[in-house]
C-alpha positions as CSV (number, residue, x, y, z in Angstrom):
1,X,29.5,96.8,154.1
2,X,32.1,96.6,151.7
3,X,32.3,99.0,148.4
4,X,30.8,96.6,145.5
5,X,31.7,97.5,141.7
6,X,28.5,98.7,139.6
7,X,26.2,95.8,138.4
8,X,25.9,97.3,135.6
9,X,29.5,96.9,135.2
10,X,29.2,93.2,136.4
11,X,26.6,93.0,134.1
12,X,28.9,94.2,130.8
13,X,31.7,91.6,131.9
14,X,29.8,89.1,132.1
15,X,28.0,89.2,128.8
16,X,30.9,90.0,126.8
17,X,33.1,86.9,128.5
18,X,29.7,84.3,127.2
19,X,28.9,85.9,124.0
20,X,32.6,86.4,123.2
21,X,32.4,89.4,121.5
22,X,32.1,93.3,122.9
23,X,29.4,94.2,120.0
24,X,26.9,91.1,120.7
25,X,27.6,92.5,123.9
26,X,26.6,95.8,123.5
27,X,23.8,94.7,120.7
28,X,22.2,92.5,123.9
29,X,22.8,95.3,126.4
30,X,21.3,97.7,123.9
31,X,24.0,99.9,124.3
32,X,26.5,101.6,122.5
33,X,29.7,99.8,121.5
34,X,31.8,103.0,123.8
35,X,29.4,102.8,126.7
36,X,30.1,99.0,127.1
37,X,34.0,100.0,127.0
38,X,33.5,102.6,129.5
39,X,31.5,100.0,132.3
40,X,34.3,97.3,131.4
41,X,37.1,100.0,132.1
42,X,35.1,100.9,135.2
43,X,35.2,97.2,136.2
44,X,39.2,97.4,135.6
45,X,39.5,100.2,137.5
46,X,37.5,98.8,140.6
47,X,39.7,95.6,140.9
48,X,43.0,97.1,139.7
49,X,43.5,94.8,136.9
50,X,43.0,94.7,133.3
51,X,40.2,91.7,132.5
52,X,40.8,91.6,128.4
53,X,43.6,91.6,125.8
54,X,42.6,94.6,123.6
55,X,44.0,94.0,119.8
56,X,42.6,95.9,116.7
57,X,39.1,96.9,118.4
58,X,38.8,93.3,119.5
59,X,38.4,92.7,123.4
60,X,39.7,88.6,124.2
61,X,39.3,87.7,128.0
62,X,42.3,87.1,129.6
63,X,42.8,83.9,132.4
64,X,41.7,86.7,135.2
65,X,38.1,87.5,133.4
66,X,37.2,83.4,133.4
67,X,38.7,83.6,136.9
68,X,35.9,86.4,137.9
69,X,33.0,85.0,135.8
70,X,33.3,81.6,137.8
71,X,33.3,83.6,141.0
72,X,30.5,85.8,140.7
73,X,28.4,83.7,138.6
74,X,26.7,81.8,141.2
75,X,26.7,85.3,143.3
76,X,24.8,86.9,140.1
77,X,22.5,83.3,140.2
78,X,21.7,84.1,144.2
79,X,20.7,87.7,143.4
80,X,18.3,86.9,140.9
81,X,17.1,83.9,143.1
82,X,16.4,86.0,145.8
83,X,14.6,88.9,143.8
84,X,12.0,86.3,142.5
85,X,11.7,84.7,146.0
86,X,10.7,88.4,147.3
87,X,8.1,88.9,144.2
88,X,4.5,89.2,144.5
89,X,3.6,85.0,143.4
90,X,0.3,86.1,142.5
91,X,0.8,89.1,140.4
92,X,2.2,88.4,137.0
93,X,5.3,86.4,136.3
94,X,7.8,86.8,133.3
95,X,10.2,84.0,131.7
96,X,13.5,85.5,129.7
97,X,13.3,82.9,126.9
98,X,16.1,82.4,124.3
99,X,15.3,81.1,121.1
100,X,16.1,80.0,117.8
101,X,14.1,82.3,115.0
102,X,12.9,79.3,113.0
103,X,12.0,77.7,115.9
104,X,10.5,80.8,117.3
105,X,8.6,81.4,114.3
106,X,7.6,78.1,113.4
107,X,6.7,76.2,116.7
108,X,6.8,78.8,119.7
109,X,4.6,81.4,118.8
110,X,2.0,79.6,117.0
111,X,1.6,77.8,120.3
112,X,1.4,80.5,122.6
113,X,-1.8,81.2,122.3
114,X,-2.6,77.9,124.5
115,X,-0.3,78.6,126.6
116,X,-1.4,82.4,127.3
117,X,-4.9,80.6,127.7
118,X,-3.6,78.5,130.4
119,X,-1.8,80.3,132.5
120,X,-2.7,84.1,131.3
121,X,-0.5,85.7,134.1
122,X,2.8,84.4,132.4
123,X,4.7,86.6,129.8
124,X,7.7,85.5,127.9
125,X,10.3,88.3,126.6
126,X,12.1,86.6,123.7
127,X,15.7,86.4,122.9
128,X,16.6,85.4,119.2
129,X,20.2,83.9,119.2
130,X,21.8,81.5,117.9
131,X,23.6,80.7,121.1
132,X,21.6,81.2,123.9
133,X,23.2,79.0,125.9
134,X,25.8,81.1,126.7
135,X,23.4,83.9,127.9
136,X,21.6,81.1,130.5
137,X,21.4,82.9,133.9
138,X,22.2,86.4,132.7
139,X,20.3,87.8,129.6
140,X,17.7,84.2,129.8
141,X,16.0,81.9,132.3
142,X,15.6,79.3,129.6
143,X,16.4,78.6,126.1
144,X,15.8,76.8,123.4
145,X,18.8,75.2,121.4
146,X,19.3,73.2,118.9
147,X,22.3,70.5,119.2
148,X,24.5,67.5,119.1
149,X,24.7,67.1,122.6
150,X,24.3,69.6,125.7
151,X,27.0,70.4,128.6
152,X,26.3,68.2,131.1
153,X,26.2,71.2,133.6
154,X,23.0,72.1,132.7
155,X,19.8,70.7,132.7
156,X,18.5,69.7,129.2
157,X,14.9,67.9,127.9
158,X,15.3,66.9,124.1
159,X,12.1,68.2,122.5
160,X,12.6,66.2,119.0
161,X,14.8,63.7,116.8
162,X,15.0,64.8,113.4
163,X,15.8,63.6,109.8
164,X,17.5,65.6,107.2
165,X,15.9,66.5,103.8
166,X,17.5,67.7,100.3
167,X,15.3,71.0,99.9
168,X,14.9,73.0,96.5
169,X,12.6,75.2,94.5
170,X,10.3,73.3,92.2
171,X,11.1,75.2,88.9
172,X,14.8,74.8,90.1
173,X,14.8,71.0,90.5
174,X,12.6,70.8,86.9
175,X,15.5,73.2,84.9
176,X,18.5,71.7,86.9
177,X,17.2,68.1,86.0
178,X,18.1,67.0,90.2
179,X,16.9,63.0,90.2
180,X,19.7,61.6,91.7
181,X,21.7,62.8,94.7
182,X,25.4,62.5,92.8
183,X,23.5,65.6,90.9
184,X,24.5,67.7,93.6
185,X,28.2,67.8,92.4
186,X,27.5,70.8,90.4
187,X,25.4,72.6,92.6
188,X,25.6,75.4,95.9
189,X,24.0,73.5,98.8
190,X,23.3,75.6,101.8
191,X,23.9,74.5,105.7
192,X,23.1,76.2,108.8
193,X,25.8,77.2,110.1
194,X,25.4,75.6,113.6
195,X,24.6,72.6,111.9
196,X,27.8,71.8,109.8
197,X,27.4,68.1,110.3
198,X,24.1,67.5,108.7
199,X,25.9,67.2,105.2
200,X,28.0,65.0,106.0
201,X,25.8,63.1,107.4
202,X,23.6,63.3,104.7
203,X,26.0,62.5,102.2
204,X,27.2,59.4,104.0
205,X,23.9,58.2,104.5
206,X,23.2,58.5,100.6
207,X,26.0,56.3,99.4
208,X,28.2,59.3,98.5
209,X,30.8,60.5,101.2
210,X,33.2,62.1,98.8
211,X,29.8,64.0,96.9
212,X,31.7,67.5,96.3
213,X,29.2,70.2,95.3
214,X,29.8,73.6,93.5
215,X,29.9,75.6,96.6
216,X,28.8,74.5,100.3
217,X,27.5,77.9,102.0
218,X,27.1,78.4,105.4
219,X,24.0,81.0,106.8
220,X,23.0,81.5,110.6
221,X,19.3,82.0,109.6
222,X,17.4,79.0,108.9
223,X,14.4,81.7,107.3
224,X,17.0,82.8,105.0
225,X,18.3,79.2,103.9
226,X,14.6,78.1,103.0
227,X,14.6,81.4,100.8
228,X,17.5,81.1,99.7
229,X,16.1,77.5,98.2
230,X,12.6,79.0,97.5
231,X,14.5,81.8,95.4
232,X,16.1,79.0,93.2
233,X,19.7,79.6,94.5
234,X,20.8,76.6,95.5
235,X,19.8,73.1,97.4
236,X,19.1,73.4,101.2
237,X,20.4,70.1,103.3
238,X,17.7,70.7,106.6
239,X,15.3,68.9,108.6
240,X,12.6,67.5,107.4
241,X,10.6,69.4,110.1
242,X,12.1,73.0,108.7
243,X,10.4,71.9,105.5
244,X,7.1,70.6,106.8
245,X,6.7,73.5,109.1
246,X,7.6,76.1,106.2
247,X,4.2,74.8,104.1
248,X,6.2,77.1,101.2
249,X,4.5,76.0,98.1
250,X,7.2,76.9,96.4
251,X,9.7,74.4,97.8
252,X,9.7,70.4,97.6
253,X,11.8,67.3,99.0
254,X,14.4,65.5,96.7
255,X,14.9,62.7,96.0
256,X,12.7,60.9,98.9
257,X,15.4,59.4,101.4
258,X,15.3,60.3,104.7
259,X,18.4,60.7,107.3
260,X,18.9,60.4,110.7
261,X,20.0,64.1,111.6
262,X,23.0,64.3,114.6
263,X,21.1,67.4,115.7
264,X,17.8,68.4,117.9
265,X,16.0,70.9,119.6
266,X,16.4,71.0,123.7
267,X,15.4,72.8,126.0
268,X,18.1,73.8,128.6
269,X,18.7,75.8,131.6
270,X,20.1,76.0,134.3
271,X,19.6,73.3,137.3
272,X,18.4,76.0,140.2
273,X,16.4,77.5,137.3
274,X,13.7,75.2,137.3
275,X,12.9,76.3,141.3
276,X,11.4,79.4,139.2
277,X,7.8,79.3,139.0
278,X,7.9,81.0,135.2
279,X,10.8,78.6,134.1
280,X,8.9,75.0,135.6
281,X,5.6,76.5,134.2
282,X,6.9,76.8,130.4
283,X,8.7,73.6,130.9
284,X,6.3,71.4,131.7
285,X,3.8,72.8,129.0
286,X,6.5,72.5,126.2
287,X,6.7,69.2,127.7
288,X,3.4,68.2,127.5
289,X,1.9,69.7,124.6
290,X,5.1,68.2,122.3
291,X,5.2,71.1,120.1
């Protein structure tokens, strides 16, 4: 047989190349920033060939590191298919699960207790990220995503349509005097930052494309965008399910218009994935109980 390179090696390549960066790398690998060097440089060594550009501590992969993840990607996929064909079907079964947090926190885990009760020999390890897409078929089975649209690559169920709210703190909206939505102008509006489009969309729906506000900021957390609201800092531009879900007494609608968000939640994975006992199981629940 011929000499293979370390998969724990493989396994370092392959997450830095889809999360694009060496320390959500090491942060998923749970492993020091100079351990995940050391297996890339191992990697290097094995093929003879350097697989990044290395500039000011950042690690960019060069045309030969996409050449190698499209090769031993679908190698990686057989592995793991033929690991779960060998395992016990009877004795428990586990699902790698990426998810959003508000999501997560919101709509998953308030549900799982159904789920647990009907099929009690599934477990789910959970993955917060806000691309976990890019971790389908390495650190995941499944995800959980929320989007414009999906690659067409994969195989995608969308779990919602949404409108988009004006969200703010009740003593904020009563000392700011907020009735109308040109009173935004002079305000910090907050957007989630894989959501960039839901204030313009907002905006344009309102009558008001050109609607300039103090400040728009950008978070990655939609917890810390409702807080950030809730703490009177600004106006939070979400959907209306974010706000219905929170049930924060603190926090109320503006202005009652409702718009068509761009964005949803969908579940995606990829296509062989769903040959996977614990990845059709969770489907087809999340499916049918519409959570």
């Amino acid at each position: 047989m011929r000499r293979l390179p370390p998969l724990r090696a493989l396994e370092a390549f392959v997450r830095t190349v889809k999360l694009g960066s060496a320390k959500a790398a090491a942060g998923e690998l749970a492993i020091s920033a100079p351990a995940l060097s050391r297996r890339i440089k191992a990697l290097e060594d094995f093929i003879g060939k350097p697989l990044f550009d290395r500039k000011a501590q950042a690690m960019a992969p060069n045309a030969e590191a996409h050449r190698l993840l499209e090769a031993v990607s679908p190698a990686l996929d057989a592995i793991a298919d033929a690991v779960e064909a060998v395992t016990d079907r009877d004795a428990d079964f586990r699902l790698k699960l990426g998810v959003l947090p508000l999501f997560g926190s919101q709509r998953l885990i308030p549900n799982l207790g159904e789920l647990r009760r009907l099929y009690p020999r599934l477990h789910i390890d959970v993955v917060t990220s806000a691309h976990a897409e890019n971790l389908l078929g390495d650190a995941v089975d499944a995800a959980i995503i929320i989007a414009a649209a999906v690659d067409d690559k994969l195989y995608s169920r969308r779990l919602d349509t949404n409108t988009i709210y004006a969200i703010a703190a009740r003593d904020f909206v009563e000392s700011e005097g907020l009735k109308e939505p040109s009173d935004l102008s002079g305000q910090t509006v907050f957007v989630h930052s894989e959501m960039p489009g839901t204030f313009e969309a907002w905006r344009a729906e309102v009558g008001l494309p050109d609607l300039r506000p103090a400040s728009v900021d950008q978070m990655d957390s939609g917890p810390l965008i409702l807080e950030a609201a809730a703490q009177g800092l600004g106006v939070a531009i979400m959907h209306g399910s974010h706000f219905s879900d929170a049930r924060d007494e603190r926090l109320t609608r503006l202005f009652d218009i409702e718009v068509k968000s761009p964005y949803s939640y969908w579940f995606v994975c990829r296509p062989r994935a769903l040959e996977r006992r614990a990845v059709r199981v969770f489907h087809d629940w999340l499916v049918e109980a519409d959570i």
